[in-house]
Each structure stands twice: as structure tokens, then as C-alpha cells.
NUDRENSE-534402 format. One record per residue: x, y, z of N, C-alpha, C in turn. Coordinates in steps of 0.2 Angstrom, whole numbers, padded with zeros to 4 digits, always signed. Layout:
! residues N
XYZXYZXYZ...
***
This chain:
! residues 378
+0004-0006+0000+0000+0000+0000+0004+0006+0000+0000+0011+0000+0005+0019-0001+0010+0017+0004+0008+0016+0011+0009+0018+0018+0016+0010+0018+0017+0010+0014+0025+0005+0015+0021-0003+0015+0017-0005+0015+0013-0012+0020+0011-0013+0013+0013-0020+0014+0011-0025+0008+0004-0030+0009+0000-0026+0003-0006-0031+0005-0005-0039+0000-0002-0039-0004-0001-0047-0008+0005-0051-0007+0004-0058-0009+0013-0061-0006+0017-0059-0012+0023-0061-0010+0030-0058-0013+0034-0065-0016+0035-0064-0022+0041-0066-0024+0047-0067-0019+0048-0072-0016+0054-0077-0012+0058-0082-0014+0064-0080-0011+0071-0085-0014+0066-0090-0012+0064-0093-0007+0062-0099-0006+0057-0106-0009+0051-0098-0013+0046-0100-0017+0050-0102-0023+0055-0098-0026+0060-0100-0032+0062-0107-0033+0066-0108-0028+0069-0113-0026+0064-0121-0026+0058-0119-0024+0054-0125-0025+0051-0125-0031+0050-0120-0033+0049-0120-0041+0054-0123-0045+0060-0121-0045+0063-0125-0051+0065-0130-0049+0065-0134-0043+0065-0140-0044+0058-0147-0048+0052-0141-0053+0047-0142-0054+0049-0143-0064+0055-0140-0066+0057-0142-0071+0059-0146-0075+0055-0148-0081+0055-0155-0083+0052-0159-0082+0048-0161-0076+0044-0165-0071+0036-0165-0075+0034-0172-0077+0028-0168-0079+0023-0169-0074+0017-0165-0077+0012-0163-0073+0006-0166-0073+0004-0170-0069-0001-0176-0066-0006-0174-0067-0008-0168-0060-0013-0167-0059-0014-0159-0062-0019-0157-0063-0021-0148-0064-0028-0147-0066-0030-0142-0064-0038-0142-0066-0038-0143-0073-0047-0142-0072-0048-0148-0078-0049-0143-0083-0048-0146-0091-0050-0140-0095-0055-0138-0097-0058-0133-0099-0063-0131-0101-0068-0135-0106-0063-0138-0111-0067-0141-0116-0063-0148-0117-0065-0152-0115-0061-0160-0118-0063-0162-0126-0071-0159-0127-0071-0163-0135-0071-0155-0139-0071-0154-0145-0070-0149-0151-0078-0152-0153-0083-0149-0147-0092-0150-0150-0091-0144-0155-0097-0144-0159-0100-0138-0165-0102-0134-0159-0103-0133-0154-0105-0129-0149-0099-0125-0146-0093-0129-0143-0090-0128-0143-0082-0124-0147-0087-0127-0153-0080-0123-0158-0083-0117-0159-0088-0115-0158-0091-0109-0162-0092-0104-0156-0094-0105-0148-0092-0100-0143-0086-0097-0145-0080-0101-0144-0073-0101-0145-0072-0093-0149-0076-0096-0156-0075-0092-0161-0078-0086-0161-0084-0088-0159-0089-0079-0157-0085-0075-0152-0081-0079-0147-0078-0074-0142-0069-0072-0144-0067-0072-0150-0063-0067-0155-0065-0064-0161-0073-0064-0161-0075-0061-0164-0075-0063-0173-0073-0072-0172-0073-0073-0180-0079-0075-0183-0081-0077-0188-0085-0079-0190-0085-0083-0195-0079-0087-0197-0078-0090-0203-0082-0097-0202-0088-0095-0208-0092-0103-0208-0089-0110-0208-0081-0109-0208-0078-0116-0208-0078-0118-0201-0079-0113-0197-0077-0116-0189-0088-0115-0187-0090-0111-0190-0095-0111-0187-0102-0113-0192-0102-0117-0197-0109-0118-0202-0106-0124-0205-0110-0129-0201-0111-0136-0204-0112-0137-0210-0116-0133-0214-0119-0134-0221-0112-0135-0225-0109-0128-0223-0102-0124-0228-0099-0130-0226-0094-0130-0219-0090-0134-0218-0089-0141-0222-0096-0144-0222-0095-0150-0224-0094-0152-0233-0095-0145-0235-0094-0146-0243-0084-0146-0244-0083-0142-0238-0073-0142-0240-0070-0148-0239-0065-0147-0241-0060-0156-0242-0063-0155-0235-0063-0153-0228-0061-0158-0222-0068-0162-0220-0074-0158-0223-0081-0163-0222-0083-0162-0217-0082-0158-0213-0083-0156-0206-0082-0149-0205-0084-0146-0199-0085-0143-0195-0074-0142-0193-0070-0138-0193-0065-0139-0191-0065-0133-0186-0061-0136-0181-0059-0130-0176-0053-0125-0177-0055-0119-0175-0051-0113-0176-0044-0116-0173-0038-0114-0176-0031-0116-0174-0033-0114-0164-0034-0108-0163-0032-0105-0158-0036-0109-0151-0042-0113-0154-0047-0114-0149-0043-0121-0144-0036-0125-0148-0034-0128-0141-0031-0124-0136-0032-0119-0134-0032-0113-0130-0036-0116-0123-0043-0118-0126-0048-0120-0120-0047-0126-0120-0042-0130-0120-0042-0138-0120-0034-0140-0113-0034-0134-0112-0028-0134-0107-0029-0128-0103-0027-0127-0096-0028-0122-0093-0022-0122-0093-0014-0124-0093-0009-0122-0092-0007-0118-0101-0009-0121-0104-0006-0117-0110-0009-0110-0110-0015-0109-0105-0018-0104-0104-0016-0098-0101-0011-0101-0095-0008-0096-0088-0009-0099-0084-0012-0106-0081-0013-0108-0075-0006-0111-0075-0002-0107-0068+0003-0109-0065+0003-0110-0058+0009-0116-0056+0010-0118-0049+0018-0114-0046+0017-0115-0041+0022-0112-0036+0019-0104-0035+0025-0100-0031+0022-0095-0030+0015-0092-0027+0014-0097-0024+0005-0095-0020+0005-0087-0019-0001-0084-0024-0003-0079-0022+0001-0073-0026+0006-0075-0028+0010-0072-0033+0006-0070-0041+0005-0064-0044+0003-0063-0050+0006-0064-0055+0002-0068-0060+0002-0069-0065+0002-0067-0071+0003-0064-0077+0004-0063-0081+0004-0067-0089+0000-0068-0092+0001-0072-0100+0002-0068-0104+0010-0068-0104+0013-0065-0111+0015-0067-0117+0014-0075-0120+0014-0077-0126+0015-0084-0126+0015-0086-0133+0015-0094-0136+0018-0093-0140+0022-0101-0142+0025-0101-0146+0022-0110-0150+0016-0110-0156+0013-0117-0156+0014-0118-0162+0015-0126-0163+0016-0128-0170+0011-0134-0170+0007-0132-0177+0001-0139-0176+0002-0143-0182+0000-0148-0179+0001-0154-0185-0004-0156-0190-0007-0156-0185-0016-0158-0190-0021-0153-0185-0027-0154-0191-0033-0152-0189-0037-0153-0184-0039-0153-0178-0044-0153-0176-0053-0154-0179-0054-0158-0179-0061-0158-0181-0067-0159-0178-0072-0159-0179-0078-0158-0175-0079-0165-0171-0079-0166-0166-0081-0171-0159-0075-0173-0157-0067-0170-0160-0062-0174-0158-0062-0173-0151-0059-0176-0147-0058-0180-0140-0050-0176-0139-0048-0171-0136-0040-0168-0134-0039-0170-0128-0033-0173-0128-0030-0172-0122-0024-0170-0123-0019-0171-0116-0012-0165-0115-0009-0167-0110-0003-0166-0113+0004-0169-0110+0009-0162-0108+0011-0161-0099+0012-0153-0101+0018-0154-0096+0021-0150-0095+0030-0148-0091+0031-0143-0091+0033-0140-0082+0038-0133-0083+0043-0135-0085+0046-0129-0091+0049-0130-0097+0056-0125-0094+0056-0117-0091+0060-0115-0087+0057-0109-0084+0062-0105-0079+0059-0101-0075+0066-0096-0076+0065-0090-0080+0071-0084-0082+0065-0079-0078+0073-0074-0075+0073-0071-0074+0073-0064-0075+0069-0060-0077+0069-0052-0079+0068-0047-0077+0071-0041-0080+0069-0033-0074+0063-0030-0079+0059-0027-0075+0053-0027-0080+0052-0020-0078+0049-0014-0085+0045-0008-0077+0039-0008-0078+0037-0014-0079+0029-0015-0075+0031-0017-0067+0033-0019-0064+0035-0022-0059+0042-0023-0057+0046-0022-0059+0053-0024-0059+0055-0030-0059+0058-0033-0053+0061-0040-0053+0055-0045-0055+0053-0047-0060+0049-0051-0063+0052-0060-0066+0048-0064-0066+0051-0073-0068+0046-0074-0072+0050-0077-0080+0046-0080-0084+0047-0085-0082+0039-0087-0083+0037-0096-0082+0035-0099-0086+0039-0104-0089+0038-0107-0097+0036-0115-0094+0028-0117-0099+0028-0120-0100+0027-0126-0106+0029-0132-0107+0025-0136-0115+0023-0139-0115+0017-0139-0118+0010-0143-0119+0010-0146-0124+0008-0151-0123+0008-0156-0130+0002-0159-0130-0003-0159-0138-0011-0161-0139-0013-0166-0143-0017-0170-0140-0018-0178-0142-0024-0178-0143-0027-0180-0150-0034-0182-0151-0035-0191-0149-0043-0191-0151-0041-0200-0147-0039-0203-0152-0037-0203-0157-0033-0208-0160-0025-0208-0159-0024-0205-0154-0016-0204-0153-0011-0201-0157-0016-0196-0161-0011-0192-0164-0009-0186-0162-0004-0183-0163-0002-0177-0160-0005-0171-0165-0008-0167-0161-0010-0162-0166-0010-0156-0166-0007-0154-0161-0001-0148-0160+0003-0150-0155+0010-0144-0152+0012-0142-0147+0015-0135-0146+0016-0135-0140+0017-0125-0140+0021-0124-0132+0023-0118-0132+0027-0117-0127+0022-0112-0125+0022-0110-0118+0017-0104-0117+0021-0101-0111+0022-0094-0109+0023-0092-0105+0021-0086-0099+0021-0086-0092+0018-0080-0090+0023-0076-0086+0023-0070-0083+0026-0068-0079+0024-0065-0074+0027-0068-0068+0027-0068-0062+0030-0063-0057+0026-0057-0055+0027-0049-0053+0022-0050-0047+0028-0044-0042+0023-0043-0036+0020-0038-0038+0011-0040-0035+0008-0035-0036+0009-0026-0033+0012-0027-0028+0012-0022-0023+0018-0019-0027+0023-0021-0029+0027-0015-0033+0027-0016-0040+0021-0017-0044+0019-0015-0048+0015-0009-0047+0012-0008-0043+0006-0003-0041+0010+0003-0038+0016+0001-0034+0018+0009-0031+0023+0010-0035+0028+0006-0037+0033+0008-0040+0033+0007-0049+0031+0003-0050+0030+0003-0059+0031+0008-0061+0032+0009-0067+0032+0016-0072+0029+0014-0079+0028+0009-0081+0025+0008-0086+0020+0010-0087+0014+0011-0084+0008+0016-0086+0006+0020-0082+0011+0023-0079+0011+0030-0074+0007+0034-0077+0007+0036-0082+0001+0042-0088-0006+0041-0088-0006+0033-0088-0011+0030-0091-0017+0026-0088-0014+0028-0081-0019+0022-0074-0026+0024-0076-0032+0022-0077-0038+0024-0076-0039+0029-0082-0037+0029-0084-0040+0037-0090-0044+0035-0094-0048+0039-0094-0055+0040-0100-0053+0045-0106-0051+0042-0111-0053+0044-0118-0058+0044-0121-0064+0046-0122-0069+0044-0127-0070+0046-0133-0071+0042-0135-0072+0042-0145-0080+0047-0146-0077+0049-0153-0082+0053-0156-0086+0052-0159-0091+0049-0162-0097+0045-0167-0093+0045-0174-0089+0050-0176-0086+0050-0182-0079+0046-0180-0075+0045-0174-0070+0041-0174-0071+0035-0175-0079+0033-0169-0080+0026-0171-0082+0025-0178-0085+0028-0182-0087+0026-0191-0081+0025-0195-0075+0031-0192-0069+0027-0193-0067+0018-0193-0068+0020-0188-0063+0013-0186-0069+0007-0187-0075+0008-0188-0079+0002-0190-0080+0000-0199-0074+0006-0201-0074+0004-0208-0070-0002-0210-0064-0004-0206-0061-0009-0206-0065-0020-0204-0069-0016-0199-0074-0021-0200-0081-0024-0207-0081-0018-0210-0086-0017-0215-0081-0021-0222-0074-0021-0221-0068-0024-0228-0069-0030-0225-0067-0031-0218-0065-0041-0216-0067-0042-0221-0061-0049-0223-0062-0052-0228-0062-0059-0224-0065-0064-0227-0063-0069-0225-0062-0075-0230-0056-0075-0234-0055-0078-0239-0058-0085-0241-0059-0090-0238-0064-0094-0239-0063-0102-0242-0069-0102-0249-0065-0108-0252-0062-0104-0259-0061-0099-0259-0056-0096-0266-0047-0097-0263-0046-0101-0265-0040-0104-0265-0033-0100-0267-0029-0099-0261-0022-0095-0260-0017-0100-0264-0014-0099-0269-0010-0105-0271-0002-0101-0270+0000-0105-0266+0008-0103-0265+0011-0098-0271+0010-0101-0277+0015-0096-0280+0011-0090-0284+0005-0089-0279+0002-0081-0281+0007-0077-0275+0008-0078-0270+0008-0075-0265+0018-0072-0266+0018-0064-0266+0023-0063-0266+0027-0059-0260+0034-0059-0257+0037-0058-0252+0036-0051-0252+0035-0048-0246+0033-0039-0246+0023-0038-0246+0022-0043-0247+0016-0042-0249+0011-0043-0240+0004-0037-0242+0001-0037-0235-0002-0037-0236-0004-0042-0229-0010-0047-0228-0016-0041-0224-0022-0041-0227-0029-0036-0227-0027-0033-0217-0029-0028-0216-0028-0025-0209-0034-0028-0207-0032-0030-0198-0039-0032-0194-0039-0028-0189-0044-0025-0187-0046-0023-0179-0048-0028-0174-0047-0026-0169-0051-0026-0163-0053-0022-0157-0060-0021-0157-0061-0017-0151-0066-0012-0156-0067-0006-0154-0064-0005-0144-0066-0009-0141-0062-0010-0136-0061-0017-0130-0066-0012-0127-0069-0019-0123-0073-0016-0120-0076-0023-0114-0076-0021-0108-0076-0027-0100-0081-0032-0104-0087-0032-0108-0090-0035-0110-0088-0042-0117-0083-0039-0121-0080-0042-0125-0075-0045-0122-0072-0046-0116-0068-0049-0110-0072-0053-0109-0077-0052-0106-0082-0058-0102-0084-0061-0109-0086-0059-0117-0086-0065-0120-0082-0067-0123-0075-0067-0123-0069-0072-0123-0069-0077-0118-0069-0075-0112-0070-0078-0106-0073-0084-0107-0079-0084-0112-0086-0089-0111-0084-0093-0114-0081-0091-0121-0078-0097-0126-0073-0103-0123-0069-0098-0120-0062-0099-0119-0060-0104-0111-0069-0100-0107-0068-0107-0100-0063-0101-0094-0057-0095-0095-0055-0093-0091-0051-0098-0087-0047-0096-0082-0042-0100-0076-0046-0102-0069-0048-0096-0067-0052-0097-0060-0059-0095-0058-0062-0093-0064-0070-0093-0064-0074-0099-0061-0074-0097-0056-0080-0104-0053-0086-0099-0048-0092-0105-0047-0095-0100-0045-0097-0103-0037-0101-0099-0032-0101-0105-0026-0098-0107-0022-0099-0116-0023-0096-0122-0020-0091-0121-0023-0092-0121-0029-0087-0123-0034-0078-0118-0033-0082-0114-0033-0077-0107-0030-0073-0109-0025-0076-0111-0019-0073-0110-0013-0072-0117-0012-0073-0124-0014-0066-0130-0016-0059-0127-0018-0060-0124-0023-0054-0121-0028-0052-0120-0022-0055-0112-0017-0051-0108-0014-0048-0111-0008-0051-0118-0005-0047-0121-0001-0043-0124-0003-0043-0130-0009-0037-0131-0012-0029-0127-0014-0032-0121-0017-0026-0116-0019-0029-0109-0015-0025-0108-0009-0030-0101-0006-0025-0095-0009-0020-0098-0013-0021-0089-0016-0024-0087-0023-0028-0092-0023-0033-0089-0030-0039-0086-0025-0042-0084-0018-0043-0081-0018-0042-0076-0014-0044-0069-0016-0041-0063-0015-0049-0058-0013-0047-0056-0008-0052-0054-0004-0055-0048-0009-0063-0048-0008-0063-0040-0014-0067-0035-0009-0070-0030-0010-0071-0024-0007-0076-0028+0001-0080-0032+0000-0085-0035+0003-0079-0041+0009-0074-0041+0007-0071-0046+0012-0072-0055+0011-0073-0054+0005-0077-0059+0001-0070-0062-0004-0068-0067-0001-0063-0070-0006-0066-0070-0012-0063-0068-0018-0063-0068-0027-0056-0069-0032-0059-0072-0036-0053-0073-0040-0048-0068-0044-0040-0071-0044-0035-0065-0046-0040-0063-0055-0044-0068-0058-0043-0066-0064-0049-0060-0065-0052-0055-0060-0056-0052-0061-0053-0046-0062-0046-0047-0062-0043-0042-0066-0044-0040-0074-0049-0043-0077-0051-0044-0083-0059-0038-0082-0062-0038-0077-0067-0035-0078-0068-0030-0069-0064-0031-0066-0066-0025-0059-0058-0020-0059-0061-0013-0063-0057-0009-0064-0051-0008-0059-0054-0006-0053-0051-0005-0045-0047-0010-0044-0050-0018-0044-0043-0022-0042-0038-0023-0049-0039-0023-0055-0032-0021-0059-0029-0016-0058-0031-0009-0054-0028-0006-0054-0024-0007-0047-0025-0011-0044-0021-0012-0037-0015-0015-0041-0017-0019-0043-0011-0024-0046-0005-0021-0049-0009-0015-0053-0002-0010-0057-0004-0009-0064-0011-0013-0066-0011-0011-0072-0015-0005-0074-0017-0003-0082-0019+0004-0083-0027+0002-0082-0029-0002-0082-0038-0003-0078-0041-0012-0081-0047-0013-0082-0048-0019-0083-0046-0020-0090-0044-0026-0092-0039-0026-0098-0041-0034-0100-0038-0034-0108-0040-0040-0112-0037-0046-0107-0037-0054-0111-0033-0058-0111-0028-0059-0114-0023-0061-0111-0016-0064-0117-0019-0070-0124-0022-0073-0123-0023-0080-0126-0028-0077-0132-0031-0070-0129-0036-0069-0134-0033-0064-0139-0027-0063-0135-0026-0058-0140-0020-0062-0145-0018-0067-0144-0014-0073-0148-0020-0074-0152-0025-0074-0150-0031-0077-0153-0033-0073-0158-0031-0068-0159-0033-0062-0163-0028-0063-0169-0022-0062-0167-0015-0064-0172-0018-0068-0178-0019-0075-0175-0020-0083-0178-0027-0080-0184-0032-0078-0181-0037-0076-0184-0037-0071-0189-0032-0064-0189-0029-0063-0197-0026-0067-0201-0024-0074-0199-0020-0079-0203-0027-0082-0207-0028-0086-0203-0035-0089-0206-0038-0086-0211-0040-0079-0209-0044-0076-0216-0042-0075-0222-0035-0073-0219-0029-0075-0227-0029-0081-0230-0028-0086-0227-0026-0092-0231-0029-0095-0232-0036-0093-0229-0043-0099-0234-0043-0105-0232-0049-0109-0235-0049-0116-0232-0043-0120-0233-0039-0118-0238-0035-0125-0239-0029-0122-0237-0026-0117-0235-0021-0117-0229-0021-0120-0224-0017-0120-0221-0016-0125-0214-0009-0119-0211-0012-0117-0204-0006-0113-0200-0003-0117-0198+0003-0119-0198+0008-0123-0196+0012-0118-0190+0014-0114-0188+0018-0113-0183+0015-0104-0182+0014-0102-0177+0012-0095-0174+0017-0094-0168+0020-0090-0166+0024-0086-0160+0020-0079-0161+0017-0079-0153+0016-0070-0151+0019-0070-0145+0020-0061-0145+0024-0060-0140+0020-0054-0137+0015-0055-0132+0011-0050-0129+0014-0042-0124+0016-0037-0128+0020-0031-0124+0018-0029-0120+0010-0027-0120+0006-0022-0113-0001-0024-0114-0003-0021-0108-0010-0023-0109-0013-0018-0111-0020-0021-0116-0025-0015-0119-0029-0017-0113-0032-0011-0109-0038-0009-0106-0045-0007-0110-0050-0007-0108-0054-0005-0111-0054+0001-0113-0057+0001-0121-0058+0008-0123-0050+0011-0127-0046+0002-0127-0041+0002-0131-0044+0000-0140-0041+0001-0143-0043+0000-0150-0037-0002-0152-0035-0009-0155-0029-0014-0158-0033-0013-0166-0025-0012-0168-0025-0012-0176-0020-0017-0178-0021-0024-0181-0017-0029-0183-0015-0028-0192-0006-0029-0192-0005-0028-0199-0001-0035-0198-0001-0036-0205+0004-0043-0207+0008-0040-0213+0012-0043-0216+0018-0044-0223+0022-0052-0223+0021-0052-0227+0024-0058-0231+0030-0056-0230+0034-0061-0228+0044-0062-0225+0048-0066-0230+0043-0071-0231+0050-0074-0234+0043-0080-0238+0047-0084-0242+0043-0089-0244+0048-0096-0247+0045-0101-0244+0049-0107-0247+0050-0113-0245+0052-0120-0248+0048-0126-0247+0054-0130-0245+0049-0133-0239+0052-0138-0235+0050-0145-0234+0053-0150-0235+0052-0156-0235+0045-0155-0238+0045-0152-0243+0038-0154-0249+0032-0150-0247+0033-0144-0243+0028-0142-0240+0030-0133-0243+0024-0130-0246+0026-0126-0249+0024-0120-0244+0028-0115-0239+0026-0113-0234+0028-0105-0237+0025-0100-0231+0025-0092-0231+0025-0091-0224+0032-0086-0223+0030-0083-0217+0029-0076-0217+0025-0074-0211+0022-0069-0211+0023-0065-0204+0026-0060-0205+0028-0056-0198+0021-0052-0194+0018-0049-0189+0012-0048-0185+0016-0042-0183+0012-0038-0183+0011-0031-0177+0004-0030-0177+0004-0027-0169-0005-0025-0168-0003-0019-0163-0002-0013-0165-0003-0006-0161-0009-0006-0159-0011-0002-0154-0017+0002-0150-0017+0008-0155-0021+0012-0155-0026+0018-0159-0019+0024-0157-0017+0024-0151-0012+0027-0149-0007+0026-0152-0004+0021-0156+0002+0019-0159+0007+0013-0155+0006+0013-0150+0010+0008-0142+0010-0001-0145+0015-0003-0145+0017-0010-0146+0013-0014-0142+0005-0017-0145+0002-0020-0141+0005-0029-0142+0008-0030-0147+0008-0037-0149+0012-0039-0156+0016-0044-0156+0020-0044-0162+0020-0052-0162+0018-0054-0168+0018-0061-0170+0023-0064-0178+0023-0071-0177+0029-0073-0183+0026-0078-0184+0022-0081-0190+0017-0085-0192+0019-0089-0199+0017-0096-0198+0022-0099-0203+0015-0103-0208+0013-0103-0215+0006-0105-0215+0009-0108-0221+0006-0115-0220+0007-0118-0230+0001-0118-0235+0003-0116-0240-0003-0116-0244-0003-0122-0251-0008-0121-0253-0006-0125-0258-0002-0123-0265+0000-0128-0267+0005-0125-0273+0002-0128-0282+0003-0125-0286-0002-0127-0292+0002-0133-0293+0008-0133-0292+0012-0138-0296+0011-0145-0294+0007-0145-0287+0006-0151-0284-0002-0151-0287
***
């Protein structure tokens, strides 16, 4: 608090120490995921809560006319099929969290009623000066995804970072400008920026062929936002969230792990993740007010990829790297460009480098996405 006095626990050589002896080791036990099967219900919350709409993840009719004959799931939706590659992490009880990025590569498709399951490991635990909170610990995890046929059909690294609350809030400088502040748009800003919505393309079944696609070349602009608490909580519904529970349900969790919960104005244990929607407690924590997800805003990346390369691409590798939180009332603008392009073991691939600014110009996210397309020659 102002007054010197810590209301949250701290980062500890001691905590450290039992953590890293958690490297390598895989992991038995951990809440359960949000989504075990890829239902048509499921695939399509998933999707409504980043805002896509491509009939291939959400209209049976369509779907079932493309090569896959089904309903296919969005790359991003094994997101809800793991709570670790999500940000749930152990050690540090009470210690805040952070989800700053993925690095996943998928093998195959996910299809409608597949059955996931997951294989996961602390991966490592680096240490960094941050000035969102200074002395900060990246905590890397790898998840590896199994349909019931025993295929593997992705894997990914995902990591969060690990800051004390209480000197992110007195001492940070990261968003000293920017705590709580209200900017409001003008009906002409928003008809601006709702023009980008009115172009979304979604490329479809008209077919990207490898060697249309040339190096420098930029993939259509996407929006997100303005963010807003409500567009939060409809991620949240797709996606399952970390520590949403209600009740009973809530207060098992909170005597199994008591630092998930955190007492709110009422004295009422609640969960850390209401940082997503109760302005006042993000602001305790240090950030600039209530603020997106990480995973959603990977999920937004991946979703530029998608509309580019049509039903017969396949994303093969995404890395984001999430810089700052958008709070609400932020407006994200996603650009892409073609990097390079060229064929590997028979596979005719394109990469494509991501940035997504806030309306303000500020580094919200930077992605490196690897897509195959097909090629006429095959």
C-alpha cells in the first residue's frame, strides 16, 4: 500500500527454489480443461468470443462441402483444451500472474467431436527486470495435444510472468500516464474505425495458391475493439477462463489453492482473474484498468492468418509475444507482410511477420506465423 505495508505475497528466494526443482517434471494433476471434446458448440463459442465468423469453424452446411467434411476447429481454440497453456501456473502461491505469449506448432486439424487431451512440463523459469513491476520470472511451460486416435496435433510453449503485485502498483512506471484514464471516441472516430470491420475479408474456399503470393506483400488490416469489460467476459465464455468458478465450486478451488482467492471490497474472497473485468482491483495490481486476455489476443493474431489463407491453408507454426495490456476503450489495429517464402520437405510454406498497435500507436503485440498453402504444381 501507499503507507509501506504489503497487501499481496511476494516473490521469495524460497518460493523459487521449490519451483525450479518443478522443471522437466511432468504434470499429473491440474484443473480440468474447459473443453475435452472440439463439439460444434464448442467450436463456435470459442470463435464468437474473438470475434470470427468464418463458416468453416462455425456452419455445418459450408463446412461440410470443404476437403475436411466437417466442421473444423479454429487453430487458436486448443487454448480451452488446457488451462496451463492458458496461464494456470503452480508455485508462488498468491504471486501474480501474467500471460505473455506462445510459441505453437500444429500438426493436424482438429475436427468436429475430436476428444484432446495433453501432455504438459515446466519448461523454465528466467529471470527479468521489468518496469511494469521490476524483478519479474518468466514461467515457461510445453504442452503437447492428443486427439483419441493418438495423434499429436499440436504443441506449443506458453509463458507467463510472475510480478509482485504491490510493486507493480507503487513503484511501476509503465503506465504512470495512463492508470484509469478515460478517452472517449467521437461517433465520427467510431465510423472510422468500424470501416475496417465493414472490408474483413474472409478468404474462404477461393484458394491461395503458393505461388500467387509474393514476399513484401500485406495481408488485409484487422481490428479489434474498442475493447470493452463485455468483450472480455465474451472471450472468457468461449475460452472457460483460469479461475471462474461459482459458489461451491469457487470455494473448493479456494481451499485447495487459497491464493486464488483474494479478498474483494466485501471481504469476500474472489478470484485473481477479475482483473479482466473489476477496474479498481487491476488497478491495485499496477495495471492501466480492466484489460483484455493474453490468449485472446494470440487469438486475434491466428485469426488474421485464417482469413488470409482460406480453407486450404493450414497454420503450421504462430509465436506472439504480448507487450502491454489493452484496457478497455483500447482500439488494436493488426498488420501482417509476407517475409519470406519457401519449401520444405515438400511443403510449400510463407512466413508472415504480425504487429498490432493500440489507436495510440503503443506496441500491443508482435507475432511470426508460418502458413502452407497449396501450390499449383502439386
Amino acid at each position: 500500500m501507499a503507507d509501506g505495508t504489503n497487501r499481496f505475497p511476494k516473490i521469495t528466494e524460497e518460493g523459487l527454489d521449490e519451483l525450479r526443482k518443478r522443471i522437466g517434471v511432468k504434470i499429473e494433476n491440474t484443473l480440468e480443461p474447459w473443453n475435452y471434446e472440439a463439439t460444434r458448440d464448442a467450436i463456435r463459442h470459442y470463435a464468437q468470443g474473438i470475434g470470427d465468423d468464418n463458416p468453416l469453424w462455425c456452419d455445418p452446411e459450408y463446412a461440410n462441402k470443404t476437403r475436411y467434411g466437417s466442421i473444423v476447429a479454429l487453430p487458436s481454440f486448443l487454448f480451452s483444451t488446457s488451462r496451463i497453456i492458458s496461464g494456470y501456473c503452480g508455485g508462488l502461491s498468491g504471486v501474480h500472474a501474467m500471460w505473455a505469449g506462445a510459441d505453437w506448432t500444429w500438426h493436424k486439424p482438429v475436427l468436429r467431436n475430436d476428444v484432446i487431451s495433453t501432455q504438459a512440463y515446466l519448461k523454465d523459469l528466467v529471470e527479468h527486470q521489468t518496469k511494469f513491476a521490476g524483478r519479474s520470472f518468466q514461467q515457461i511451460y510445453h504442452v503437447d495435444f492428443y486427439n483419441q486416435h493418438g495423434d499429436q496435433v499440436a504443441g506449443a510453449d506458453s509463458w507467463v510472468f510472475r510480478t509482485d503485485r504491490d510493486e507493480a502498483r507503487e513503484r511501476g512506471t509503465k503506465y504512470t500516464e495512463v492508470k484509469g484514464k478515460v478517452e472517449p471516441f467521437t461517433q465520427a472516430q467510431l465510423d472510422e474505425f468500424y470501416k475496417l470491420y465493414e472490408a474483413e475479408e474472409i478468404r474462404g474456399g477461393k484458394t491461395r495458391y503458393w505461388e500467387d503470393v509474393q514476399e513484401g506483400e500485406a495481408l488485409p488490416r484487422m481490428m479489434k475493439g474498442p475493447m470493452t469489460v463485455t468483450g472480455f467476459i465474451c472471450y472468457a465464455q468461449g475460452w472457460g477462463g483460469l479461475y471462474i468458478r461459482a459458489n461451491k465450486l469457487a470455494w473448493k478451488m479456494q481451499q485447495k489453492h487459497p491464493g486464488t482467492g483474494i479478498k474483494n471490497r466485501f471481504g469476500v474472497p474472489d478470484c485473481p482473474e477479475r482483473v479482466h473485468w473489476d477496474e479498481a482491483f487491476a488497478l491495485e495490481v499496477g495495471a492501466p484498468g480492466a484489460y483484455d486476455y493474453g490468449p485472446e489476443r494470440c487469438s486475434w493474431l491466428t485469426h488474421q492468418i485464417t482469413n488470409w489463407a482460406g480453407d486450404d491453408g493450414f497454420l503450421r507454426k504462430a509465436k506472439s509475444q504480448i507487450r502491454r495490456h489493452n484496457p478497455d476503450g483500447d482500439v488494436v489495429i493488426i498488420d501482417g507482410v509476407v517475409t519470406r517464402k519457401y519449401v520444405d520437405k515438400g511443403q510449400h510454406l510463407v512466413e508472415i511477420s504480425q504487429k498490432a498497435l493500440t489507436h495510440r500507436g503503443e506496441l500491443s503485440a508482435s507475432g511470426i506465423a508460418v502458413v502452407e498453402l497449396p501450390s499449383r504444381a502439386r
